[in-house]
FILUM-462234 format. One line per field, with one value per residue: residue number from 1; x, y, z of N, C-alpha, C in turn; residue in three letters. Coordinates in steps of 0.05 Angstrom, whole numbers. Atoms other than C-alpha are relative to their C-alpha. Layout:
BEGIN
resi	(NUM | ...)
nu	(X | ...)
nv	(Y | ...)
nw	(Z | ...)
cau	(X | ...)
cav	(Y | ...)
caw	(Z | ...)
cu	(X | ...)
cv	(Y | ...)
cw	(Z | ...)
resn	(ALA | ...)
//
This chain:
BEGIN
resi	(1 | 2 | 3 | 4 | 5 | 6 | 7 | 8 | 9 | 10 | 11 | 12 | 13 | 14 | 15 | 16 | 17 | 18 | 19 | 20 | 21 | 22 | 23 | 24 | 25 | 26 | 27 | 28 | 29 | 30 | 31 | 32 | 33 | 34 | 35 | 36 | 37 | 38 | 39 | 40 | 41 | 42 | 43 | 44 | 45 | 46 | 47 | 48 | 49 | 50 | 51 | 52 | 53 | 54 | 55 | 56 | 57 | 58 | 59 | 60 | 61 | 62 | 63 | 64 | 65 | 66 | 67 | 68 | 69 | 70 | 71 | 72 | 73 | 74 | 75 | 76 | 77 | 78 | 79 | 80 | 81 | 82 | 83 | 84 | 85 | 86 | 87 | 88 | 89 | 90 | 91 | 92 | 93 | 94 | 95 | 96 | 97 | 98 | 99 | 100 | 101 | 102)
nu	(17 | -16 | 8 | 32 | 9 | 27 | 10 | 26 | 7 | 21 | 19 | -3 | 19 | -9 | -22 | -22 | -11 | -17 | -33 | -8 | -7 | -29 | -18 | -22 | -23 | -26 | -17 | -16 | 20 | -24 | -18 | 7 | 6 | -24 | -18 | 4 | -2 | 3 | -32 | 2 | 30 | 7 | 26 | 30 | 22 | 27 | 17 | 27 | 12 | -2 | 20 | -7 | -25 | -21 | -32 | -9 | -33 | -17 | -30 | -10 | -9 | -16 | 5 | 26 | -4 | -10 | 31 | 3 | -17 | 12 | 19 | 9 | -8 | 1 | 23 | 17 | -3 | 1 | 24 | 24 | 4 | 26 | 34 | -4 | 13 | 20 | 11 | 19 | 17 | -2 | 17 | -13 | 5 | -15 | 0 | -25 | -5 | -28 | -3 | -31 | 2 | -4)
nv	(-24 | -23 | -19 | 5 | -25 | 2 | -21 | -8 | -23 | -8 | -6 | -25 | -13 | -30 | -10 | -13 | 24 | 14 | -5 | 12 | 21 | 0 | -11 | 29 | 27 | -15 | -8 | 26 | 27 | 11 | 9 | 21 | 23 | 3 | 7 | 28 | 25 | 4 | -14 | -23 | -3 | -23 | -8 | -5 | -9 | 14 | -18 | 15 | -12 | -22 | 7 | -5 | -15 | 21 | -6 | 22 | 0 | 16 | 2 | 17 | 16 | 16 | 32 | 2 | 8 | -33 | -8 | 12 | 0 | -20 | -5 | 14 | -11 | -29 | -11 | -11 | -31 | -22 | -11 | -14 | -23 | -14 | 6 | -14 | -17 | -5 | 40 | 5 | -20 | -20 | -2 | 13 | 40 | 10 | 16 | 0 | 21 | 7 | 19 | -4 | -13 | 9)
nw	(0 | 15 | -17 | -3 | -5 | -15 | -5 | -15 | 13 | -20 | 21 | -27 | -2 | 3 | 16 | -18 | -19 | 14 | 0 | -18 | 5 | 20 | -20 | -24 | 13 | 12 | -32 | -15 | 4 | 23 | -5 | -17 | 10 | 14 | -27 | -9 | 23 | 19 | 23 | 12 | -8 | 18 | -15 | 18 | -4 | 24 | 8 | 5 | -1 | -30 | -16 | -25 | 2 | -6 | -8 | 1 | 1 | 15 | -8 | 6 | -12 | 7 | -5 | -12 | -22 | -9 | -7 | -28 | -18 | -3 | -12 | -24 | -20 | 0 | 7 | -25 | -15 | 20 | 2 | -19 | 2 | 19 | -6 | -27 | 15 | 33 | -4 | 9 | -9 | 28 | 31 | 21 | 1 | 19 | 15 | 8 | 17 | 6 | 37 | 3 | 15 | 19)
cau	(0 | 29 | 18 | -47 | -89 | -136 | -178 | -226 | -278 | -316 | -386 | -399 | -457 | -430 | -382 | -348 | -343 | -312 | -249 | -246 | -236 | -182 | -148 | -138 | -116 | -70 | -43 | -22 | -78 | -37 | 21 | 6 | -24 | 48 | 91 | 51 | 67 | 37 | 84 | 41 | -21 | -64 | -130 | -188 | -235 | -299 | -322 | -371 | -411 | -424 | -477 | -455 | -398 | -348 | -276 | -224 | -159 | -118 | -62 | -16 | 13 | 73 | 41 | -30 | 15 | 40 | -38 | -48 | 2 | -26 | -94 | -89 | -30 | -44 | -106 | -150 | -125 | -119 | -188 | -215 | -183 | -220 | -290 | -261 | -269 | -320 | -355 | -430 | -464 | -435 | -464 | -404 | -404 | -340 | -329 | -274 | -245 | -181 | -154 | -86 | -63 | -63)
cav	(0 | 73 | 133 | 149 | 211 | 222 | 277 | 313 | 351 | 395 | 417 | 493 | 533 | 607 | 631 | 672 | 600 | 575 | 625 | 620 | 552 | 557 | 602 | 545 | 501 | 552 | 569 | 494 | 443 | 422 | 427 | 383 | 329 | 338 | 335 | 270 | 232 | 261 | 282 | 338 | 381 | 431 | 469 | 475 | 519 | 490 | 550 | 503 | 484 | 547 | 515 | 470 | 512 | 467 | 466 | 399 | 385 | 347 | 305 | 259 | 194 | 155 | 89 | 61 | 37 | 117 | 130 | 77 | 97 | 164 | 155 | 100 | 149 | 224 | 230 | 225 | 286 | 330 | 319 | 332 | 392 | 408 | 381 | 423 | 484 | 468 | 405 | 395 | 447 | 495 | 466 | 445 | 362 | 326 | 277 | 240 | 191 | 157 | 132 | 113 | 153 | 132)
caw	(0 | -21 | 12 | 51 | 51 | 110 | 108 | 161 | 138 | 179 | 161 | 202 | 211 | 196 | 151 | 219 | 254 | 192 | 191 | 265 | 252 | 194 | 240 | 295 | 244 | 208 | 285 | 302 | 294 | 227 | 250 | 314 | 262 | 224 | 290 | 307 | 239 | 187 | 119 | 102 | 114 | 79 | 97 | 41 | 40 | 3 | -46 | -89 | -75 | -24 | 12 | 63 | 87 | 90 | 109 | 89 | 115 | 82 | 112 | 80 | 110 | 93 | 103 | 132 | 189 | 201 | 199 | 254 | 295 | 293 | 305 | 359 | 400 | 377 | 354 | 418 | 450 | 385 | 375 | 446 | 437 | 370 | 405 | 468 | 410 | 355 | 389 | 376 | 418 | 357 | 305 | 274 | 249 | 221 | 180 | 158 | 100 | 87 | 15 | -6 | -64 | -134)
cu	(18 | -11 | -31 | -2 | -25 | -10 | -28 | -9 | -25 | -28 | -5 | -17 | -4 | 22 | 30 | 15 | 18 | 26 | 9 | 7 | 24 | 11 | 12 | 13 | 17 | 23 | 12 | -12 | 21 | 20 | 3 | -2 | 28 | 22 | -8 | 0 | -4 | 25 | -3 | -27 | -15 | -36 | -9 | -18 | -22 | -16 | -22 | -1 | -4 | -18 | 6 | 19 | 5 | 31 | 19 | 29 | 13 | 28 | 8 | 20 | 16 | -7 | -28 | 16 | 2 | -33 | -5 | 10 | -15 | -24 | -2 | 17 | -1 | -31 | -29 | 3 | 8 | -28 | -13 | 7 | -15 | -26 | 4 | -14 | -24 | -15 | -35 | -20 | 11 | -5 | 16 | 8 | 33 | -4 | 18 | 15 | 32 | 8 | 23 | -6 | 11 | 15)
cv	(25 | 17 | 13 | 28 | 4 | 39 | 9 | 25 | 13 | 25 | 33 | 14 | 29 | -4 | 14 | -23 | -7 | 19 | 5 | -27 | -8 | 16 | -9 | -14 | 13 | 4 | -24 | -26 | -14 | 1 | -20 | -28 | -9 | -17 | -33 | -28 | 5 | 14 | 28 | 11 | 26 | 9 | 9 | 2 | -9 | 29 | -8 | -26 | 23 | -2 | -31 | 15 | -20 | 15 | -33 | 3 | -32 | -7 | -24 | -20 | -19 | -33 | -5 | -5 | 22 | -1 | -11 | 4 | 26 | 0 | -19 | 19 | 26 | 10 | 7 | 26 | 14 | -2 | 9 | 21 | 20 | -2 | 19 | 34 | 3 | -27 | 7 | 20 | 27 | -5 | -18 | -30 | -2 | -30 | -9 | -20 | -6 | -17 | -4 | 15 | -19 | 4)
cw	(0 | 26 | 5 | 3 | 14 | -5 | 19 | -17 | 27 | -9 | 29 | -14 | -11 | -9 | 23 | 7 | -18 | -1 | 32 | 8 | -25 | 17 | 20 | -19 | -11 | 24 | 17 | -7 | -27 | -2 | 26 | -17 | -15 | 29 | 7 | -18 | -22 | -19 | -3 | 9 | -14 | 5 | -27 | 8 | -25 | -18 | -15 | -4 | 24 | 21 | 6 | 10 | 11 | 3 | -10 | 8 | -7 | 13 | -15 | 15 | -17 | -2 | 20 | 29 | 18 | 13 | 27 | 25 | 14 | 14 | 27 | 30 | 0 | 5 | 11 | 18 | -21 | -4 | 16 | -2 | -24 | 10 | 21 | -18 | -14 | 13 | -6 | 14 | -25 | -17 | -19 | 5 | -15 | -12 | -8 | -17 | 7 | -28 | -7 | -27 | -29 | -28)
resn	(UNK | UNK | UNK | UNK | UNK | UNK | UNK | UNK | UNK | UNK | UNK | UNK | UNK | UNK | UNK | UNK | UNK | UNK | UNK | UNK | UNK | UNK | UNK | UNK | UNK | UNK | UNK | UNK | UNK | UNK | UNK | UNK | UNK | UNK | UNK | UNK | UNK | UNK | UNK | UNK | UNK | UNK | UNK | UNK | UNK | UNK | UNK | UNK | UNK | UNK | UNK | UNK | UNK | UNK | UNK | UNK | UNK | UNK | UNK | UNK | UNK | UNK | UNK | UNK | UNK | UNK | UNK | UNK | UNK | UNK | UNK | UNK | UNK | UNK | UNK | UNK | UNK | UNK | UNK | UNK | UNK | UNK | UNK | UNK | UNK | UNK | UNK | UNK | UNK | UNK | UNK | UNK | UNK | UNK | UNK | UNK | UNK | UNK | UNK | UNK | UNK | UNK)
//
């Protein structure tokens, strides 16, 4: 298997929430996910369609094993601190895939 690309996407209520939310992840959130394994990371903003406002970040992983390593020893306390921010009393939902690359 080749290199993997997980991506969260997070679906947000208001256009403000959404660049207060690129603004955490520009300010560390993606570099945190880097620091803890991944290769690479990159924040998309969804212009269309323009209705859900969306957000995607994009990280890339050297290997499904990298991935695993990640999400079984990082990835519980980087997200409570996103749900600690953006968790479900704001509205905003994520979502999240994984695919190697082709």
């Amino acid at each position: 298997m080749g290199m993997i690309a997980y991506t969260v996407t997070a679906e947000l209520p208001t256009p403000r929430l959404r660049e207060v939310y690129i603004a955490w992840l520009a300010k560390g959130h993606v570099n945190d996910v880097i620091d803890a394994g991944a290769l690479s990371g990159s924040i998309v903003r969804i212009d269309d369609p323009a209705e859900p406002i969306r957000v995607e970040t994009r990280y890339l992983f050297a290997s499904i094993e990298d991935l695993n390593t990640y999400l079984h020893d990082h990835a519980p306390a980087l997200r409570a601190d996103g749900l600690s921010r953006f968790g479900p009393e704001t509205g905003v939902r994520f979502s999240r895939t994984i695919g190697e690359l082709v």
